[in-house]
C-alpha positions as CSV (number, residue, x, y, z in Angstrom):
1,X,0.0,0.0,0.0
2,X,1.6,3.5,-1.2
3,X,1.2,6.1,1.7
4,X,2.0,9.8,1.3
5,X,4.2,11.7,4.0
6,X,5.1,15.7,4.4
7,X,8.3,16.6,3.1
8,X,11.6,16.1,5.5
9,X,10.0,14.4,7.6
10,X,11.5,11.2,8.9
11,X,9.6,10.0,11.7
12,X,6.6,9.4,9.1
13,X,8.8,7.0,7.3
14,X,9.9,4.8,10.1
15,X,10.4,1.5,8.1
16,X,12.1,2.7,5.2
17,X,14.2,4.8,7.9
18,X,14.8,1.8,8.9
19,X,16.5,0.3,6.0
20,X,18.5,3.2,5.4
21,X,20.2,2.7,8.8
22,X,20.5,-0.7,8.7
23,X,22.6,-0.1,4.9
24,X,24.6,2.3,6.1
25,X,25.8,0.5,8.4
26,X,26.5,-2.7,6.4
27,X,28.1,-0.7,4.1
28,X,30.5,1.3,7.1
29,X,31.0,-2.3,8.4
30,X,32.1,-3.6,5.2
31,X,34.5,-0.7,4.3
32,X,36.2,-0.9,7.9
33,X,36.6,-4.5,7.7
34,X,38.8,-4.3,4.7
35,X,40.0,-0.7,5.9
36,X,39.0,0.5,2.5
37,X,39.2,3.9,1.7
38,X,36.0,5.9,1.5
39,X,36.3,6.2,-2.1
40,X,34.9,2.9,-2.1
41,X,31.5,4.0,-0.3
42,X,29.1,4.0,-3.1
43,X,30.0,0.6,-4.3
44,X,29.8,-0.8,-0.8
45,X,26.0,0.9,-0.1
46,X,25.2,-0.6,-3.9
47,X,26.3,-4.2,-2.2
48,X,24.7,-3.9,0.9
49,X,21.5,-3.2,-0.8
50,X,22.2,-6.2,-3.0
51,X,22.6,-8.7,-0.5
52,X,20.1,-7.2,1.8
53,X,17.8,-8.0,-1.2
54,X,18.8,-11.6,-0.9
55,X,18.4,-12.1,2.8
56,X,15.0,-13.3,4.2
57,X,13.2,-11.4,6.8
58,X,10.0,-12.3,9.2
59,X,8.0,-9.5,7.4
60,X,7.6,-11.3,4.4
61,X,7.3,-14.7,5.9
62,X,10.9,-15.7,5.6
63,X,11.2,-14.7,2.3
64,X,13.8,-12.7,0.3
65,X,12.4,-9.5,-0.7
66,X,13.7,-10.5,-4.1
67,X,11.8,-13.7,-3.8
68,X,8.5,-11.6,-3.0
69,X,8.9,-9.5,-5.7
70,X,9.6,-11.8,-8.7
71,X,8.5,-15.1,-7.3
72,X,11.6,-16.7,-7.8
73,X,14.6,-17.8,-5.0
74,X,17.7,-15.9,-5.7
75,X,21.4,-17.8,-6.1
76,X,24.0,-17.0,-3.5
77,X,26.5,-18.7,-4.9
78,X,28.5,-15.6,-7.1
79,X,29.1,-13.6,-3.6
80,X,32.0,-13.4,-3.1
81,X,33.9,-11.2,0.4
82,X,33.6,-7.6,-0.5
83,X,37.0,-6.0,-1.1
84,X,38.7,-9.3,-1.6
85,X,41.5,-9.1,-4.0
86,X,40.0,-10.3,-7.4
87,X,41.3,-11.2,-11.0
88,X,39.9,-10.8,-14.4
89,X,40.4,-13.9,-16.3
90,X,40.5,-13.3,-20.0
């Protein structure tokens, strides 16, 4: 259901408030544990949302919200550890 709130106003939006915090602080968590430089912050936000896509939560039943919104179960198996040294094979 799409509900309207007044502009800048953030307690309105508690759930999506929320999720905000809780990517923010993936990402931060994710930068520090490869002590990263901040340069690096977009990508790591972009990765937190992609895995928190893939992660299943009690308020849809213990699905993924991927999985609620397309029907199907997502693969895990192409993560790999963010900031891990990596090498393009051509």
């Amino acid at each position: 259901e799409r509900q309207l709130t007044a502009t800048y106003s953030p307690q309105q939006n508690g759930v999506s408030e929320r999720r905000n915090r809780s990517l923010v602080e993936m990402a931060r968590a994710m930068i520090k544990a490869k002590d990263l430089p901040l340069k690096f912050w977009a990508e790591a936000v972009h990765t937190a949302a992609y895995i928190q896509n893939r992660i299943p939560t009690r308020a849809l039943e213990n699905k993924t919200p991927l999985e609620a919104w397309n029907g199907t179960k997502p693969s895990l198996n192409h993560l790999k550890v963010f900031g891990c040294v990596c090498y393009v094979h051509i």
